[in-house]
C-alpha positions in Angstrom: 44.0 103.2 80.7 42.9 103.4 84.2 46.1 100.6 85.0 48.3 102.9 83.4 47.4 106.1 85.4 47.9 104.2 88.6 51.0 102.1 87.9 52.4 105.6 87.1 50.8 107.1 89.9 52.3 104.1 92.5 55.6 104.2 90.2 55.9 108.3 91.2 55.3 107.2 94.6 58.2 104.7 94.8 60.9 106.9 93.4 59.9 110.2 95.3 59.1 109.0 98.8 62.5 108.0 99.1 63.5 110.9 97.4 62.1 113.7 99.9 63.3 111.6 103.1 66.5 111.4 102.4 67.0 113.6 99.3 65.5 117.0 101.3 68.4 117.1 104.2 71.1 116.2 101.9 69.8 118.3 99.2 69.8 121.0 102.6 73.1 120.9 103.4 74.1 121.0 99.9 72.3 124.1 99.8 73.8 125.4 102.3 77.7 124.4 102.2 77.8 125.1 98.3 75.9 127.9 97.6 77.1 131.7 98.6 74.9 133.6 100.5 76.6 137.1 100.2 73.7 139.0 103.0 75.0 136.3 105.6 78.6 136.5 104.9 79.0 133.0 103.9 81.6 132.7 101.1 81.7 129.4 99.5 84.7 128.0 97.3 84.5 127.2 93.5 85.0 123.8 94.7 82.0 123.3 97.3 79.6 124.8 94.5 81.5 122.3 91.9 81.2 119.3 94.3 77.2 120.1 94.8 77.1 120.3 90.9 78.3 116.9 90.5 76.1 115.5 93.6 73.2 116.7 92.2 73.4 115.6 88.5 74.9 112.1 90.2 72.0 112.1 92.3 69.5 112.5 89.0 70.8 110.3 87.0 70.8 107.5 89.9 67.0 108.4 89.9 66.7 108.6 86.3 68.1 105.0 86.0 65.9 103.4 88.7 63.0 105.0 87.3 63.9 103.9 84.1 64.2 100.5 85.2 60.7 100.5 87.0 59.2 102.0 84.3 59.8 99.4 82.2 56.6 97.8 83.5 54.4 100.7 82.0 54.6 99.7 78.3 53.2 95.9 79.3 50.6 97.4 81.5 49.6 99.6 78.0 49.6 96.0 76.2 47.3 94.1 78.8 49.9 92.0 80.6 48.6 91.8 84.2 51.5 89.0 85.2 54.6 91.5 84.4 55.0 93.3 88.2 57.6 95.7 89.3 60.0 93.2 90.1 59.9 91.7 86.5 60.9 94.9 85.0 64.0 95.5 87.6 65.0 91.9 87.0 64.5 92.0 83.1 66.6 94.8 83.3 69.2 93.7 85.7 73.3 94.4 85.4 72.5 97.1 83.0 72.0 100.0 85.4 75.1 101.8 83.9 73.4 102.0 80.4 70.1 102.9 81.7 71.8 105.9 83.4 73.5 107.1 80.0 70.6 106.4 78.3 68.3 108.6 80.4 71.0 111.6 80.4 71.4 111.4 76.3 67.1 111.4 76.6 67.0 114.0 79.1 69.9 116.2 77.3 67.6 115.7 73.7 64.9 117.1 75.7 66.1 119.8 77.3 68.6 121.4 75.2 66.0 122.2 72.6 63.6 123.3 75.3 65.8 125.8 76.5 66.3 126.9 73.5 63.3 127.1 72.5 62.4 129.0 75.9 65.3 131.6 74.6 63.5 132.0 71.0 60.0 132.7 73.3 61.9 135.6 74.9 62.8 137.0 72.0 59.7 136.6 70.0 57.8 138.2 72.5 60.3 141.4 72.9 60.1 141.2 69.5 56.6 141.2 68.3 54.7 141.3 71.9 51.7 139.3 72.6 51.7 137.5 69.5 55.4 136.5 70.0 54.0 134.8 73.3 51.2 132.9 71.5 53.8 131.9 69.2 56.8 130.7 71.5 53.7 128.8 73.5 52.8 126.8 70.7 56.1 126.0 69.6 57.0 125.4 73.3 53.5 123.3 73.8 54.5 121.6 70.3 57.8 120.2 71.7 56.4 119.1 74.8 54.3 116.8 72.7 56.9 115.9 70.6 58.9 114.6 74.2 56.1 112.8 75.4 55.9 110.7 71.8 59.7 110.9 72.4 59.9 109.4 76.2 56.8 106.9 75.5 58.9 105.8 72.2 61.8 105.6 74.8 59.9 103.3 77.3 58.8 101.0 74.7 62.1 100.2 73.3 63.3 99.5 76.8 60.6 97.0 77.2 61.1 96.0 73.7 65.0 95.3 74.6 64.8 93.8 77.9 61.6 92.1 78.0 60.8 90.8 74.8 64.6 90.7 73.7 64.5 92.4 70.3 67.1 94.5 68.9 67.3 98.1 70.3 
């Protein structure tokens, strides 16, 4: 288990260090050249805000895919294989960046689409019935988190599964 925590731990390291030196000016300037800031009398147009849109879910998916692709080393580090590194799983998983990307935005959208709704019901049950609504829309919020994890552990595994040990997806 131990292997596990840190190859996750070393895995979170490799996508987000390069993700906060150059994602945090670009994300920056995004932020300022696409969103309006009406006290500073910066108008922005419709298509600045669109542009940033589509740089940041292009920029999420790109990190979703590469993570993906790393991560594909977690489910033989749960099975005992200490000779499967990093490199094996982007190698095993090479040409196929393209897929990996749709396949983590059709995972992350049957995550969060239910989550937000689910966050929606909470509000309502808890105008609705007050402190036991909140209890209730935890526990149904706490029960789908659960539910995801199975879900993106599931997810990993038949990556691995695919590219690694070649059976059918």
């Amino acid at each position: 288990m131990w292997r596990y925590i840190g190859n996750t731990f070393l895995l979170s390291l490799m996508v987000m260090i390069p993700v906060a030196i150059v994602g945090v000016p670009v994300f920056r300037v995004l932020a300022y050249c696409c969103l309006p800031f009406p006290y500073f009398n910066v108008t922005h147009s419709w298509g600045a805000i669109v542009f940033g849109f589509v740089v940041l879910v292009t920029a999420f998916l790109v990190l979703s895919a590469i993570m993906y692709r790393l991560a594909i080393k977690l489910p033989a580090v749960a099975t005992g294989r200490r000779d499967f590194t990093f490199g094996n799983a982007l190698n095993a998983s090479i040409f196929n960046f393209k897929y990996i990307m749709a396949f983590a935005l059709l995972l992350t959208l049957s995550i969060a689409v239910p989550q937000f709704l689910i966050a929606k019901l909470s509000v309502s049950l808890t105008d609705l019935l007050g402190v036991s609504g909140t209890i209730l829309g935890s526990v149904l919020s706490m029960s789908f988190q659960w539910l995801s994890l199975i879900v993106g552990v599931s997810a990993l595994t038949s990556l691995y599964g695919f590219f690694v040990e070649k059976r059918d997806f």
